[in-house]
C-alpha positions, 0 to 999 in steps of 0.5 A: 771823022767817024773812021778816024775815030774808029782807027783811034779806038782800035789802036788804044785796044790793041795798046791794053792788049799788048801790055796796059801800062807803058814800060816807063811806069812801074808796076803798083805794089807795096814792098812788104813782101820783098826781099833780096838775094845776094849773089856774092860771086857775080856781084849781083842781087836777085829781087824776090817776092815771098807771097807766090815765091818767085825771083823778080829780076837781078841787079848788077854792077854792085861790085865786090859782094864776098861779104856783103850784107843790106839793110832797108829804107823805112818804107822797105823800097831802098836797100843799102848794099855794103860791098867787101870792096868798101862799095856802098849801093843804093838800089830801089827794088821795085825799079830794079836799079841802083840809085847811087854808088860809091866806093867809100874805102877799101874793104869794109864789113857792113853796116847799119841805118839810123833809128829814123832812116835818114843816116847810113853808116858803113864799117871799114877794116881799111882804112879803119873806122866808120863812115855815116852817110845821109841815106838820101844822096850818100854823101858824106856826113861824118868820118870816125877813124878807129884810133886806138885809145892806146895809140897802137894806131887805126882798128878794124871795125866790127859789128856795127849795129843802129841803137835807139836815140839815133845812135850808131855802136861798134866794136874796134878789132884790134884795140878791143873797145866798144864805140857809140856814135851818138846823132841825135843832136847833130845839125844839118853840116853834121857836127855836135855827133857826141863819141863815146869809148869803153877800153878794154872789153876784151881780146878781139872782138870779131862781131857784134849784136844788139837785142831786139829791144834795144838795150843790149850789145853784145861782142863776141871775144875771139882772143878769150873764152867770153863776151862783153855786154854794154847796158845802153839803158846804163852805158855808164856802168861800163862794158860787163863780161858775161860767159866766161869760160864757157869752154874752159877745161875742153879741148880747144877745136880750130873754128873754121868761120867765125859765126855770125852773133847777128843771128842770135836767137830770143825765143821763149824766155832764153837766148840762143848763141853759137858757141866760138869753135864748138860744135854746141848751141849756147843757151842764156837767161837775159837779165844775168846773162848766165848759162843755163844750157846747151845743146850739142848740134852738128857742127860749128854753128854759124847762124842760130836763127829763131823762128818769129814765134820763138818756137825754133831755133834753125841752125846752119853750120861751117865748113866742112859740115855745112850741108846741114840744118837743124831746127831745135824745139825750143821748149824741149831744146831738143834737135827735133829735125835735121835735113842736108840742102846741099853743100854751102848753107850760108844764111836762113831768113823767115818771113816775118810770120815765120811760115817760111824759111829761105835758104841759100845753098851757095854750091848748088847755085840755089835758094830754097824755100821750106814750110816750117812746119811741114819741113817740106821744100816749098820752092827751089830758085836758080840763084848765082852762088847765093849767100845773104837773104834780107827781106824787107821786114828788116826795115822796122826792126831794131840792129838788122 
């Protein structure tokens, strides 16, 4: 008995020492300072951690991931990966593996999670229209075809943001109007979802953005020199055109990419947007959605990102200038810094203290990390041709 038990003890000691837990259970600890990494050529994520600054582990198998963004489950463990192949992916990022997969149309642009995290909805360019998932099993809950209220047939979707009240809203491509796509009365099949249009916003909207109260959307024009806003608190006082003609009696540049009004910047008491095809920052009081400045920066921006402290704005720009970032100080709205990662910058993400920033440098098959006050170059990962970073924080804010 007594050798018995002491062959039982020395092979539990040698279990602890050759790795404690058993590979079936994962390891304990919260998500609040995870994040992910697209990497959009090899149809991959990278799952990362912002406290010690380090990749955890990579995801494949997610298709086609050109233009793909992601959002969040309320308790940050679950992203829902939107694929240019019209791919929707549930991925646990603790366990590092996908869920569920679908492929739900034939190229779509992104997408949004509901208000209380139970729906999923994905804009499609093709067919287009919008899809709504139930985040649990991804199956399908409703299909908004984007017929033109002209009858000109199916639009392509753009700009899909979450709105309070379980709303979905969106702006269609080629018909120029604006969609909300009311839940919050829907029963369990689905039904009672409640459609509302506004026609003739404008000419080609190419993007959308939600302010992070809430109240506000904004669609970027491409076919005319201004925006549309919808007052969700009085979405029945119509679509406003704000800006216009803010380029108007300048020579028109050609725009090499289109920015990305997702990253609109609130910082202090103004507005921060790029400006279609300019190489300037478009500063703008909330509430008249007026100009009351703007700042010449180094190219065409592509993300103005504000700090969480709304004390900066860092820039990144399109091609061919885009190996360059700038950081505006808000209060003087002054570029207070300027400094060239590498060829590629695609997208710039804070941690939600704002103490760091990450950025993908796709042609350098890197990811950088940056103190934002120092500006010194904090970490350096290997990442395959990285594009999107989306921390886990996103999952409690509004439109991301």
């Amino acid at each position: 008995m007594r050798f018995s038990a002491c062959i039982t003890f020395a092979l539990l000691c040698f279990s602890a020492m050759a790795g404690g837990q058993s590979q079936a259970e994962p390891t304990v600890r919260g998500t609040g300072d995870l994040g992910l990494v697209i990497e959009r050529a090899h149809g991959s994520i990278q799952v990362i951690e912002t406290s010690q600054r380090t990749a955890l582990g990579r995801v494949k198998g997610l298709g086609d991931l050109s233009h793909a963004s992601a959002v969040y489950s309320r308790d940050g463990r679950y992203a829902y990966i939107f694929g240019r192949d019209g791919g929707l992916s549930k991925v646990d990022i603790l366990q590092q593996r996908i869920v569920n997969r679908i492929v739900q149309s034939g190229n779509s642009i992104g997408g949004a999670i509901s208000q209380d995290g139970s729906l999923v909805a994905v804009s499609n360019y093709k067919p287009g229209g919008v899809k709504v998932f139930d985040a649990a099993s991804l199956e399908l809950v409703a299909d908004i075809p984007a017929q033109a209220s002209d009858g000109s047939g199916l639009s392509k979707v753009v700009g899909l943001a979450d709105a309070p009240g379980q709303r979905f809203i969106f702006s269609l491509y080629n018909a120029g109007e604006i969609w909300i796509a009311d839940f919050s009365a829907r029963d369990s099949n689905g039904a009672n979802m409640k459609l509302t249009k506004h026609a003739d916003i404008g000419e080609l909207p190419y993007d959308g953005l939600i302010t992070d109260d809430g109240r506000y959307y904004i669609a970027g024009l491409f076919g005319e020199d201004g925006m549309a806003m919808l007052d969700l608190w009085q979405p029945e006082k119509g679509v406003r055109r704000i800006l216009d003609g803010y380029g108007r009696g300048e020579e028109k540049l050609p725009v090499y990419k289109m920015p990305h009004l997702e990253g609109w910047a609130r910082a202090g008491d103004v507005i921060f947007l790029p400006a279609v095809g300019r190489h300037e920052v478009l500063v703008v009081e909330p509430g008249s959605w007026r100009e009351v400045g703007r700042i010449p920066v180094h190219g065409q921006p592509i993300f103005a990102v504000a700090r969480p402290d709304g004390r900066q704005v860092w820039v990144n720009f399109a091609h061919p200038r885009n190996d360059t970032v700038q950081v505006i100080d808000v209060p003087s709205r002054k570029i207070i810094h300027q400094f060239k990662p590498g060829k590629a910058v695609l997208h710039l993400e804070f941690t939600p203290r704002g103490e760091q920033v990450w950025i993908s440098v796709r042609d350098a098959d890197r990811v950088d990390v940056y103190d934002t006050e120092s500006f010194e170059r904090l970490q350096a990962l290997p990442a395959q041709k990285p594009s999107g970073i989306f921390l886990t924080a996103r999952a409690n804010r509004i439109g991301l």
